[in-house]
VOPAGU-2260 file (C-alpha; in pm, 1 decimal, decimal comma):
REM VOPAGU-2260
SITE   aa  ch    i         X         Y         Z
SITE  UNK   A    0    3165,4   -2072,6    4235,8
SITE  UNK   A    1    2848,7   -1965,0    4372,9
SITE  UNK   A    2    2546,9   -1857,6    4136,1
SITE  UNK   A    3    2283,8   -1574,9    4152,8
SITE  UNK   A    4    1983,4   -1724,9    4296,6
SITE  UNK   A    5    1751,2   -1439,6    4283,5
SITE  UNK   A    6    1500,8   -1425,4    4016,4
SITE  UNK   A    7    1531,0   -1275,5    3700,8
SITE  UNK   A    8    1323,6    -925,3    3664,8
SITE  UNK   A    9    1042,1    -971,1    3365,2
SITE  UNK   A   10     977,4    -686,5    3140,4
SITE  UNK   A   11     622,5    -533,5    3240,4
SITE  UNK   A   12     373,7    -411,2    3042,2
SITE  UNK   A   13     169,7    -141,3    3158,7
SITE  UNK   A   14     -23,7     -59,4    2889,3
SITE  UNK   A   15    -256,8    -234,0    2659,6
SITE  UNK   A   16    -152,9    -412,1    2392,2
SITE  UNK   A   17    -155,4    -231,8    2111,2
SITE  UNK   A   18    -420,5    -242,3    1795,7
SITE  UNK   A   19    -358,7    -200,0    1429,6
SITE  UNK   A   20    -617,0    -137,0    1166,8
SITE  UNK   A   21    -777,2    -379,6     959,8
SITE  UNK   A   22    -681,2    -426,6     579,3
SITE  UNK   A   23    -930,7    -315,3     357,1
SITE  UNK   A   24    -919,1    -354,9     -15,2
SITE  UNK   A   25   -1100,3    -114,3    -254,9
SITE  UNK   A   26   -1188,3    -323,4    -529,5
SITE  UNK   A   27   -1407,0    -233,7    -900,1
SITE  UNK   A   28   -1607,9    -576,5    -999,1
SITE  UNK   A   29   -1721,3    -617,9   -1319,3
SITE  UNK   A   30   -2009,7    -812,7   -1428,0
SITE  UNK   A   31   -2232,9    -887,3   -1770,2
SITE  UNK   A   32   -2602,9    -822,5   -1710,5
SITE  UNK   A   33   -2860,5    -843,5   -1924,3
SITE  UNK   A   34   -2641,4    -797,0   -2223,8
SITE  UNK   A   35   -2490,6    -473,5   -2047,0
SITE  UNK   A   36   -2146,3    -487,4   -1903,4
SITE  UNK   A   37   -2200,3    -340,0   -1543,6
SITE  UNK   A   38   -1933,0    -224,7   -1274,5
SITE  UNK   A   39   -1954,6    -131,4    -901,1
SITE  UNK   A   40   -1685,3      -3,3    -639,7
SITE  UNK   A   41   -1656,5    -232,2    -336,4
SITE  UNK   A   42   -1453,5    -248,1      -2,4
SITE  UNK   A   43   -1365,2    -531,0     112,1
SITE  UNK   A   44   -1219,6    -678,1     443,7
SITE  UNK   A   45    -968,5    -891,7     459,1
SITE  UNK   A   46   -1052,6   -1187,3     677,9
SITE  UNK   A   47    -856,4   -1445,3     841,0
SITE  UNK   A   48   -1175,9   -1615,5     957,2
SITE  UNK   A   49   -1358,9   -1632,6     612,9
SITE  UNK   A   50   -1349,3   -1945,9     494,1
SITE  UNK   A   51   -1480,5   -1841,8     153,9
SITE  UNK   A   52   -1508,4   -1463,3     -89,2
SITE  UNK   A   53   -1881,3   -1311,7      73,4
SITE  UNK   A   54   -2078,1   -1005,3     -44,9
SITE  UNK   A   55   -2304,6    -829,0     104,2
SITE  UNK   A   56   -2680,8    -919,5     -24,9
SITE  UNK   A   57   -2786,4    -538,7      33,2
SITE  UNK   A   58   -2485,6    -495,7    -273,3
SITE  UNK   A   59   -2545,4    -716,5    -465,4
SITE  UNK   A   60   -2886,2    -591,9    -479,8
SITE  UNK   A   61   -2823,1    -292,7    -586,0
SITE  UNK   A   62   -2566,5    -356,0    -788,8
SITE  UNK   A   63   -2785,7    -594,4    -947,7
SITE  UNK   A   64   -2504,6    -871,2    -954,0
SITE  UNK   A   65   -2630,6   -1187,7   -1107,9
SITE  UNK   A   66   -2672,9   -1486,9    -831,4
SITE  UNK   A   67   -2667,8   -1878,0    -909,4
SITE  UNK   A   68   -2910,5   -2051,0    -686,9
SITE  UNK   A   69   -2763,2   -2350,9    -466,5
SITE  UNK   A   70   -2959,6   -2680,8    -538,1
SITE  UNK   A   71   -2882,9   -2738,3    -174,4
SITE  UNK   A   72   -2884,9   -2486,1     130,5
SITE  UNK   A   73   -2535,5   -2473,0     228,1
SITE  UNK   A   74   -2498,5   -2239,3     552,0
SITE  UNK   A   75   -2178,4   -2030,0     544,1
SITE  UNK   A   76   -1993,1   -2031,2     865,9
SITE  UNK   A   77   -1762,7   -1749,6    1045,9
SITE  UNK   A   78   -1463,1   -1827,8    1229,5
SITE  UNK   A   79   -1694,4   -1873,2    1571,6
SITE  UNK   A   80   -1821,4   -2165,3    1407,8
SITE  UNK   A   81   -2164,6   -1954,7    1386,4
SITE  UNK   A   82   -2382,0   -1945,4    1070,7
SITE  UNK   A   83   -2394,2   -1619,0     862,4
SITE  UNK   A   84   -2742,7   -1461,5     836,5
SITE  UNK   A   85   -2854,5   -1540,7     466,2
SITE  UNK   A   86   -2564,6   -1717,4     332,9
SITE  UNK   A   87   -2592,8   -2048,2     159,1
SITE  UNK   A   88   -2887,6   -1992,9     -46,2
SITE  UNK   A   89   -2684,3   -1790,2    -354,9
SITE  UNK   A   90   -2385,4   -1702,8    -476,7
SITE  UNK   A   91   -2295,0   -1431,0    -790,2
SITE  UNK   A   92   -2186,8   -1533,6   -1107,5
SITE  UNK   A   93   -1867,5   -1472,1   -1236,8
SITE  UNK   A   94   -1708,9   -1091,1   -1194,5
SITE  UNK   A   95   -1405,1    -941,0   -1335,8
SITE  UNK   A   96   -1225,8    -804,1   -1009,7
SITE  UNK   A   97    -997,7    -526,3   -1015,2
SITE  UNK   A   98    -712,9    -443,7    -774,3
SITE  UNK   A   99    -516,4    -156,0    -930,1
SITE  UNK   A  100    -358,1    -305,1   -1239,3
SITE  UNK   A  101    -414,0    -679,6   -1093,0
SITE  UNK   A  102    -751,0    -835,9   -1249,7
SITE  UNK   A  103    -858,0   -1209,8   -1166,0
SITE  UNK   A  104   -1262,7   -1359,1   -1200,9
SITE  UNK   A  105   -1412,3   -1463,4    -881,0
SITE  UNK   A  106   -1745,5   -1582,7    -709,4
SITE  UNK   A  107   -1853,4   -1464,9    -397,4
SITE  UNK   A  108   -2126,3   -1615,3    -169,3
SITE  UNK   A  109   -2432,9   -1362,2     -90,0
SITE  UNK   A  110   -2494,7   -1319,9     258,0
SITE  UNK   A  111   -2667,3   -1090,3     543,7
SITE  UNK   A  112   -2411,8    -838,8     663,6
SITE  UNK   A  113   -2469,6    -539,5     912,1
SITE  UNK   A  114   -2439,0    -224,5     741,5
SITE  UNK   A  115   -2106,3     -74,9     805,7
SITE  UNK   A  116   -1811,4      58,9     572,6
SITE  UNK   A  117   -1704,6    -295,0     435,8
SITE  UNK   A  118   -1911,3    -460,0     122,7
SITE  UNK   A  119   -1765,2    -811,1     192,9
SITE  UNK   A  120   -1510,4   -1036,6     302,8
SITE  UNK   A  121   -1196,3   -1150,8     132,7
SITE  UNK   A  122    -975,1   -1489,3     250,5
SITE  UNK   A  123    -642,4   -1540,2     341,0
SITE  UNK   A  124    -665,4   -1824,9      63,9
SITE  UNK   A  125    -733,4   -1537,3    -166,9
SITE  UNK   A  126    -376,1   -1373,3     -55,7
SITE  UNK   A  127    -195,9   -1792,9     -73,7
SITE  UNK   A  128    -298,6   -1796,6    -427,2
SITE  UNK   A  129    -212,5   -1453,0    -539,0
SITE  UNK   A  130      79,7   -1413,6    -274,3
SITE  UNK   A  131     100,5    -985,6    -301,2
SITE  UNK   A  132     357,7    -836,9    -125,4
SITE  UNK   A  133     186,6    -638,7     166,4
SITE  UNK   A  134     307,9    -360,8     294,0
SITE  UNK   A  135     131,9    -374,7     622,2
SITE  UNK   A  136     212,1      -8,2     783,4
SITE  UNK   A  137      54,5     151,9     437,0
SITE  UNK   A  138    -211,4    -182,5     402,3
SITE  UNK   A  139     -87,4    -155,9      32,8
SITE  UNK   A  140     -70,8    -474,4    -224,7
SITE  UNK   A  141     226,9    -530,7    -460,3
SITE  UNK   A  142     205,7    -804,9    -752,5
SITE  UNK   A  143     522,1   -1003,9    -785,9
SITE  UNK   A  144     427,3   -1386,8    -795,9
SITE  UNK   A  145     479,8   -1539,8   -1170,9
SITE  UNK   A  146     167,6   -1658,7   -1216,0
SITE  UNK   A  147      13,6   -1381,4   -1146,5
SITE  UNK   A  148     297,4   -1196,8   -1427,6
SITE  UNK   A  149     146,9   -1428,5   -1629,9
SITE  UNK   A  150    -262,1   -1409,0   -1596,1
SITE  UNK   A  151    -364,7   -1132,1   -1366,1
SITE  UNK   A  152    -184,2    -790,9   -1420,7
SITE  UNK   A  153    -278,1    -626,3   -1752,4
SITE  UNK   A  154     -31,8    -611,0   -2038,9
SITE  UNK   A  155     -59,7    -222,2   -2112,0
SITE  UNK   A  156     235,6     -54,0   -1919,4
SITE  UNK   A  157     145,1     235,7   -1658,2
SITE  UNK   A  158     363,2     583,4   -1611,6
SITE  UNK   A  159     371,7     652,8   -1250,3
SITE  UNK   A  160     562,3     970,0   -1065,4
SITE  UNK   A  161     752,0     876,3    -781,7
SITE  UNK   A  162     957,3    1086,5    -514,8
SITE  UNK   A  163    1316,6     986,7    -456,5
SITE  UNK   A  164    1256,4     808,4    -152,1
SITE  UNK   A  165     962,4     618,4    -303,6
SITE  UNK   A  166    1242,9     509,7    -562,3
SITE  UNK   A  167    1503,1     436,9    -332,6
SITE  UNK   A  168    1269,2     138,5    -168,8
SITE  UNK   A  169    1214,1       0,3    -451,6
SITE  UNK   A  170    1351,6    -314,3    -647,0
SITE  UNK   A  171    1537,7    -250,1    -887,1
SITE  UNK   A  172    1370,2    -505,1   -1109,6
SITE  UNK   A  173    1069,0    -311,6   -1102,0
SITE  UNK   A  174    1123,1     -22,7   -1203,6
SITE  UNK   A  175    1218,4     150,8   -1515,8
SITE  UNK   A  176    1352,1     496,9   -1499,0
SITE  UNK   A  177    1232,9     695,8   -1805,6
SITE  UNK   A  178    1321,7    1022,2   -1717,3
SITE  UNK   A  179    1402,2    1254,3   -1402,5
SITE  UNK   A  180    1253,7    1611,0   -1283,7
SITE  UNK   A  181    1487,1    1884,2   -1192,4
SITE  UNK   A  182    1332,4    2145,2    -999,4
SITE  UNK   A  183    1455,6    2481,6   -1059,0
SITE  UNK   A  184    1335,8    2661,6    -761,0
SITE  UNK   A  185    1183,6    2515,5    -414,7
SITE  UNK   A  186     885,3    2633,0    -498,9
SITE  UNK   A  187     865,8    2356,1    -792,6
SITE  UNK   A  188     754,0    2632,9   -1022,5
SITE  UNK   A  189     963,8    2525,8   -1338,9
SITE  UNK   A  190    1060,7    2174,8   -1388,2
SITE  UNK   A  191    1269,3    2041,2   -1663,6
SITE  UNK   A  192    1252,2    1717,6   -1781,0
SITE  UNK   A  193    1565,1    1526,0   -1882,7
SITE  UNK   A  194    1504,5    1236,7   -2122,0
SITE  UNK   A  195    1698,8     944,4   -2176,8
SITE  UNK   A  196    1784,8     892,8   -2524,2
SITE  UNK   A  197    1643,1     531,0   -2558,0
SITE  UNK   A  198    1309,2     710,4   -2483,1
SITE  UNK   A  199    1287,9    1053,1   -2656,2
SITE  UNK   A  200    1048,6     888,3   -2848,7
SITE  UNK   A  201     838,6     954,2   -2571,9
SITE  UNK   A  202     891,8    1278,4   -2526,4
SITE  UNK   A  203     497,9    1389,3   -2594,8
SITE  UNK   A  204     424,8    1186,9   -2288,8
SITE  UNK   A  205     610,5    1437,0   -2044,0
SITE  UNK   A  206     561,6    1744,9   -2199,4
């Protein structure tokens, strides 16, 4: 029996290998302030490097966030090893942080940051302890885990319109179908909505 000495061909490469965009989270904070309950809009970067939640000093600032002092300087590292301009001296006071209907308090450390279109960093710790489903090709979070059922999305329910495809990939223990539009012409121009009896008593809602 004889064999096939020659070598086996290797798939080639000839272009570059390929980049994705980063996944950035648009997040409200919400913060007490001299008796005043203030908010901001931030973006944030998630960061596989960031060993802790940071914020950039220029927005918190302006923001006017409220900072705890350390008693100690404790320099905040990236993931060179390499010590963050600014960091270690302060970090904010509790916030309120809002992701869509998900809601959880957090700290961040205060540090120098270049100006760019990103506020802060987030952790990949962050994600362990929430664990979101991510849908990475539309960077988009979904809230499943049970503990965050039970103390980070908010108890009031939320209508949302969704096309039939947009139905079709979801779970079916997430969604509740209250009632479907039938489109009378392709222009969409007159809609009627049919109700399910369990909730006619919600028939002011789509009307």
């Amino acid at each position: 029996m004889f064999r096939d000495k020659r070598p086996e061909k290797r798939l080639r490469l000839a272009s570059p290998p390929p980049h994705t965009g980063s996944i950035d989270l648009s997040v409200r904070l919400e913060w007490s302030h001299n008796q005043q309950r203030l908010s901001g809009e931030a973006l944030l970067l998630l960061d596989s490097g960031a060993t802790g939640a940071v914020l950039s000093s220029d927005w918190v600032k302006n923001a006017q966030v409220a900072c705890v002092p350390r008693m100690e300087l404790t320099p905040i590292v990236d993931a060179s090893g390499n010590h963050i301009p600014g960091s270690g001296l302060h970090y904010t006071a509790t916030v309120d942080m809002y992701t869509g209907d998900h809601v959880n308090k957090m700290r961040f450390e205060v540090a120098d940051m270049p100006a760019g279109t990103v506020n802060g960093y987030m952790p990949m710790s962050w994600l362990k302890d929430h664990n979101p489903d991510i849908k990475w090709e539309k960077g988009s979070l979904k809230w499943r885990s049970e503990y965050c059922k039970a103390h980070c999305l908010r108890k009031e329910r939320r209508l949302e319109l969704i096309t039939e495809a947009e139905l079709l990939a979801e779970g079916t223990d997430n969604i509740f179908v209250m009632g479907m539009a039938l489109y009378t012409d392709e222009d969409s121009e007159f809609i009627k909505i049919k109700i399910f009896p369990e909730y006619r008593d919600y028939a002011d809602i789509f009307s």
